[in-house]
C-alpha positions, 0 to 999 in steps of 0.5 A: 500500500503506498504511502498516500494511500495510508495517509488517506486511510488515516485521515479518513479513519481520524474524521471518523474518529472525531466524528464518533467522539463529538456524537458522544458527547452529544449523547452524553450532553443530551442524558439527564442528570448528566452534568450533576454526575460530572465535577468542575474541573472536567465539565466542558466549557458550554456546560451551560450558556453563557450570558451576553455579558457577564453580570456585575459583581458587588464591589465587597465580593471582588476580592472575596476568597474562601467561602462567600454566600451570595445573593444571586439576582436573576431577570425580574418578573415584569408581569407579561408572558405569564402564561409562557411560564406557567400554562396554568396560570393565565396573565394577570394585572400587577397593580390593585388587589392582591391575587393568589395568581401573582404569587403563583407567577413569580414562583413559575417565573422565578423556578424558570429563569433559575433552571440554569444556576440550579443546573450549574449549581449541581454541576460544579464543586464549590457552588451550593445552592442554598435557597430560592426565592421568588419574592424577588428573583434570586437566589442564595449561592455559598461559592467556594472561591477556590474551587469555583469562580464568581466571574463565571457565575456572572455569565450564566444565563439570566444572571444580572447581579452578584452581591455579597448576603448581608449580615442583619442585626437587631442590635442595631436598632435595638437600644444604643450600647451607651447613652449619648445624652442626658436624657438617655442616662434618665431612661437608662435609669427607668430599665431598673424597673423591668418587670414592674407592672404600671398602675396606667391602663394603656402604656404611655405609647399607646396613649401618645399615638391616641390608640385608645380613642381610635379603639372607642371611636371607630371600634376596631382593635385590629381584628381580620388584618394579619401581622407578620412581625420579623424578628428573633422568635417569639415567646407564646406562652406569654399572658399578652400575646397569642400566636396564630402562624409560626415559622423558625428559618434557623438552620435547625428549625424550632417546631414551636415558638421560640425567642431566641433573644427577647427582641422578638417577643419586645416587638410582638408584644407591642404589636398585638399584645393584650392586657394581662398585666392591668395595663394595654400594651399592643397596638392592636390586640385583636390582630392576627399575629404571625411570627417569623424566626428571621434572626437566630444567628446569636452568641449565648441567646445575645445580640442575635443576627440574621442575613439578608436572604433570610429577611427574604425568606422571612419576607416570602413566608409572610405573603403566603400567609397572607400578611397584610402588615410585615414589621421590621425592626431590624437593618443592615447598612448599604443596600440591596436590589433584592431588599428591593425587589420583595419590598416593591412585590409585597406593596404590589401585593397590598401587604405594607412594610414597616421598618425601623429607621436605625439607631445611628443618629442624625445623618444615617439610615438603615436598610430596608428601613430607608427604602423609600416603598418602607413606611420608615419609623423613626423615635421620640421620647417622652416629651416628644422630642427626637433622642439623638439615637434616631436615624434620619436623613435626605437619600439622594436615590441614585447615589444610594440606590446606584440603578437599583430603585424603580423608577418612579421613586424621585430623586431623592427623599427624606427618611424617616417618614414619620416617628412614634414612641421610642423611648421608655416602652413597655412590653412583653419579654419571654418567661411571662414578665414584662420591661422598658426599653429604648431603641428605633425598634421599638418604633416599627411596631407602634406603627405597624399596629397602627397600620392594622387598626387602619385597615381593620376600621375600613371597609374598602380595601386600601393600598399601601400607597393609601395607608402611607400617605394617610400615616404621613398626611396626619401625622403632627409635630409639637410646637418649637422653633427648631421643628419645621413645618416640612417633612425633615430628617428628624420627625419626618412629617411627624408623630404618628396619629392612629386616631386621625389616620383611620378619620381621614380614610375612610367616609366617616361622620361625627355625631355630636350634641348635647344631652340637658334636663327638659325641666331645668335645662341643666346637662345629664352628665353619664346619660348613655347615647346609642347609635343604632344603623347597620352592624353593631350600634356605637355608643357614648356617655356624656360628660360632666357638661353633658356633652357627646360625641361619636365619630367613625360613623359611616357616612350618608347613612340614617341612624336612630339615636337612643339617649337614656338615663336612669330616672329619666324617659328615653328618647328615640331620635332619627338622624342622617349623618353626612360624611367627613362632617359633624351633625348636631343632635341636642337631646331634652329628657324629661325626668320619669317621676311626679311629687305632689304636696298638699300645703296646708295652713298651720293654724286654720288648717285650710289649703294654702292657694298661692305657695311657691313649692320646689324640689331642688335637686342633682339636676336643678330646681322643679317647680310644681304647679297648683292644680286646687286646694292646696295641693301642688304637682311637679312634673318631670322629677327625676327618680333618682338622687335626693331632693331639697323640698322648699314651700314658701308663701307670703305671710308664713314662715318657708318650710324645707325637708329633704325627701327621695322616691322610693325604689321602683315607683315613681310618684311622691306625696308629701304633706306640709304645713306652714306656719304665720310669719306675724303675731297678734299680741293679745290683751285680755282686761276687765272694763276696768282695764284689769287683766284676766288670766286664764282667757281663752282666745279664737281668732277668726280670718277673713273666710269665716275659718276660726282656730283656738289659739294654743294656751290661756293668758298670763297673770298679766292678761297676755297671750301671743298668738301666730297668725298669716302675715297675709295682709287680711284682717282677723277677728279676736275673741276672748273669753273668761270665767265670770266674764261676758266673752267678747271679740275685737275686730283687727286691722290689716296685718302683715308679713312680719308684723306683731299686732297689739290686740287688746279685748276687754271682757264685761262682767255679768248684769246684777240682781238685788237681793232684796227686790227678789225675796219680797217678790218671792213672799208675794208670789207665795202668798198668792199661792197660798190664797188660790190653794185655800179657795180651791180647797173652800169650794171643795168642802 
């Protein structure tokens, strides 16, 4: 065979040979599971497509060695195509309510796009894959730098940021190490107090922030909104709070609630902690409270941390469960896209983020507190003025950011957008006790609570956008030159109101008025009023000045008012209130009892026709009208409470007693006599103007009415007797053993007056004696001389 020959044989035979080898590489690259059998270092250099170019790597992992975890970011979910990612779920819109559909997507979005990390992943030594997250398309990547490298991550497929897994502490937002004033050192002082129980029904926060009245006015504590607070654990055997969903995300998961520091139980409590204690702690008790483990990394149980891809995690957690509120009182410095992204995918789910501003001081600001979709929380103290631990400060976006805010945040903004107590906070701590603390963290749940009291009072389902903006819109700042008017780096737009922030979203009316006395006019102070529409009746007390005032009624809506009060008729008014106004309703009630008086004279024993009679009482003075023979009616008397019964008429002397109706009834009869203001000074003599003693006097009024006066005259002939000062003249009569009577007429007496009297009494007529025995004589001679004849003619 010549050589060409075999040349040509051999060049055939290597064709044929390269052939079948680049065939079998085909197969093998074609099997399943075939790159997660193949380490690194013998995988071919198109084990997976590589990006058109690489995705940029954070600054802080360029020169990262040994083991690093990452955050790996993919292509974002945009809300188009859907459907090519996931048959069975057909495009949705983004904006408006929260759809079950929207977190479907971006599990399907986010489990495709990941397919080629995850394939690498198994295919490469060095490169674990931790965890996925779809609230934000990205995952957690541990890289061993020295087996495996960072830059050809960056050119897989779908890759478009690399950046370093925070490290996320509590501590930091969590009371200062050390005070930084004076007013720190005071409250220092006040965390010696930890565990004592306070004698106040509601904690100085919760009255700061006007909770209690948001409660009474537009009842509502929170109940149907869920609360996912993010942070250490939480202890659930404590009096004060109730958990309803748990999830530990440490690396040995708890199946039960746990703190692993005390921080988390702090917040929770403050969140939707009850009052076991005697004293309201939670925002909004009757909320829904989830607890998320987010930061378990810890020394002994102390300063725990976390990182930021657990926030995520914890973050993810929290919208399957369908959170409507998440509280963070946690951060990291510097930012992060992927913070971002689950920040800007939670309010596109209607779920609002509450985060601690930090505790740096003027001029810094934490993440994610500080992103600009957070409802960011900054402290005050309480004198409501900002403690220099508070963070705060003007983010320039694009310097801050770097490209990584959504588009629609301006320019820059100012952090935090509004504060609340910070500052000598009670709460919960695990074992069942309670302490104060200080700190920013402190901060994010008040508002968080609020946030739920707002949505739980509305009936339409607001956005976060919505919530923020009336947090912001009616937040206040106390008076002081060095406090602007303007949102600034210290209160924001100002101390958080949940009072005013659930009155400006929703159609709200104020029912106000006043309840009085219809007899008196006087105001029923604890008269109960009671709005009756749709759904459970609101209802008030009136004050000492019988005032009221019920807010947080639905607006254009008619309600029947109820307004009772023990010894009082109630009343049933119809009202129509108009929204985002005040309508005045003035309610009279008539006292539910009648007192009546029979006023008679003291001395002549007649009914007295012109006696003024009152009955004073809690509520004013009742009048009662003549209605005949003496007797007098007070209408509309309250049955309640004891009364001061004053009778008076002109020319006697006024009579009071106390008197009260007896239980159950309500009539009164009373019976009073009045006695003469004026006197007759009696003078019972002879003719001869010598006194009688032991006179009897009757005296005679006008009428014809007559009364015998008490007693007989003295040695001296006198007796003082107590007549009516009624201007009307009387007739005295006096009569005396051995004394013809006799009666004297006075002239008019009057009220007051003493009116000397003088009635001389005649003695009887005499008889002779001698005249008397010779008449006798004679009238018996007579007789005698009749009998003798009489007896003459007989014989």
């Amino acid at each position: 065979m010549s050589a060409s020959t075999i040349g040509s044989r051999a060049r055939s035979a290597g064709v044929a040979a390269l052939v079948a080898c680049l065939l079998c590489v085909l197969f093998i690259g074609a099997a399943p599971g075939a790159w997660a059998a193949t380490p690194a270092a013998s995988a071919p250099d198109d084990a997976t497509p590589a990006s058109a170019e690489p995705a940029p790597v954070a600054d802080a992992l360029e020169n990262a060695d040994g083991t690093v975890t990452t955050l790996i970011r993919l292509e974002p979910f945009d809300g188009e195509a859907v459907s090519s990612v996931d048959e069975g779920v057909d495009e949705i819109e983004v904006e408006g309510e929260r759809e079950d559909d929207i977190i479907a997507a971006r599990r399907s979005h986010a489990e495709a796009t990941q397919q080629s990390l995850e394939r690498y992943a198994n295919a490469t030594e060095g490169v674990t894959l931790e965890r996925s997250f779809w609230i934000t398309n990205a995952a957690q990547v541990t890289v061993d730098t020295e087996r495996a490298s960072l830059a050809d991550l960056a050119q897989l497929e779908g890759v478009t940021r690399i950046e370093r897994d925070a490290v996320v502490s509590s501590s930091s937002v969590a009371a200062p190490s050390a005070p930084s004033t004076g007013e720190a050192t005071a409250t220092r002082a006040e965390l010696a107090t930890a565990g004592e129980s306070s004698s106040a029904e509601y904690t100085e926060g919760l009255e700061k922030i006007r909770v209690p009245e948001a409660w009474d006015a537009f009842r509502t504590r929170g109940e149907g909104v869920r609360v996912a607070v993010l942070d250490s654990g939480v202890d659930a055997d404590h009096p004060d709070i109730e958990v309803a969903e748990w999830k530990d995300f440490d690396d040995n998961p708890s199946a039960e609630p746990v703190d692993y520091d005390g921080h988390g139980t702090q917040v929770s409590g403050i969140v939707a902690g009850g009052n076991a204690s005697g004293t309201h702690i939670g925002v909004a008790p009757d909320a829904t409270l989830l607890h998320g483990a987010v930061m378990t990394d810890c020394e002994n149980r102390k300063r725990c941390g976390g990182r930021s891809s657990t926030i995520l995690a914890g973050m993810e957690w929290a919208l399957e469960e369908d959170a409507d509120v998440i509280s963070l009182s946690l951060g990291w410095d510097g930012h992060s896209r992927a913070s971002v992204d689950a920040i800007e995918n939670a309010r596109e789910a209607g779920t609002v983020v509450v985060g601690a501003v930090g505790n740096g001081g003027e001029g810094t600001s934490l993440s994610p507190g500080n992103a600009y979709d957070v409802v960011s929380v900054g402290a005050i103290d309480r004198s409501d003025d900002v403690p220099s631990f508070s963070g705060g400060e003007e983010i320039d976006t694009a310097g801050e950011w770097r490209g990584d805010a959504p588009v629609r945040w301006p320019d820059s903004y100012v952090v935090p957008d509004v504060v609340a107590p910070g500052v000598s906070v009670k709460s919960a701590t695990p074992g069942g006790g309670y302490r104060t603390n200080l700190g920013t963290s402190l901060t994010a749940p008040h508002v968080a609570g609020t946030v739920a009291l707002v949505q739980s009072a509305t009936a339409e389902e607001l956005s976060p956008d919505e919530i923020k903006r009336a947090l912001e819109e009616t937040a206040w700042k106390p008076e002081g030159e060095d406090v602007p008017a303007a949102k600034d780096v210290r209160y924001g737009s100002g101390i958080v109101d949940a009072y005013a922030a659930i009155d400006a979203v929703g159609q709200y009316a104020t029912l106000a008025g006043t309840v009085t006395d219809a007899e008196t006019g006087a105001p029923i102070a604890n008269a109960t009023v009671e709005v009756i529409g749709e759904g459970d009746p609101y209802e008030a007390t009136t004050d000492a000045d019988g005032r009221y005032e019920i807010p947080g009624l639905a607006g254009d809506q008619e309600y029947a008012v109820v307004v009772e009060r023990d010894g009082y008729e109630s009343v049933t008014e119809t009202r129509t209130v108009a929204s985002d106004e005040t309508s005045t309703l003035d309610v009279e009630l008539a006292g539910n009892g009648t007192i009546e008086v029979d006023v008679t004279d003291a001395h002549f024993g007649d009914g007295i026709e012109a006696a003024t009679v009152e009955a004073v009482g809690p509520a004013g003075t009742y009048t009662g009208a003549h209605v005949g023979d003496g007797t007098y009616r007070l209408e509309n008397v309250p049955t309640r409470g004891e009364y001061d019964l004053r009778v008076g008429a002109d020319g006697y002397v006024d009579a009071e007693r106390a008197v009260s109706f007896a239980a159950d009834t309500d009539r009164l009869a009373e019976s009073v006599t009045l006695d003469g203001d004026a006197a007759l000074a009696v003078t019972v003599q002879t003719e001869d103007r010598e006194p009688i003693e032991n006179a009897t006097v009757t005296v005679e009024r006008d009428s014809g009415v007559t009364y015998d006066a008490n007693g007989t005259t003295r040695e001296d002939g006198t007796l003082e007797v107590v007549v009516p000062g009624t201007g009307e003249s009387y007739a005295v009569e006096a009569a005396a053993p051995e004394f013809e009577s006799n009666a004297v007429e006075t002239g008019p007496v009057a009220s007051g007056e003493t009116v000397s009297v003088t009635v001389p009494l005649p003695a009887p007529v005499p008889f002779p004696v001698t005249g008397t025995v010779a008449a006798l004589f004679a009238l018996c001679a007579v007789l005698g001389g009749v009998y003798a004849w009489q007896r003459a003619r007989e014989s």
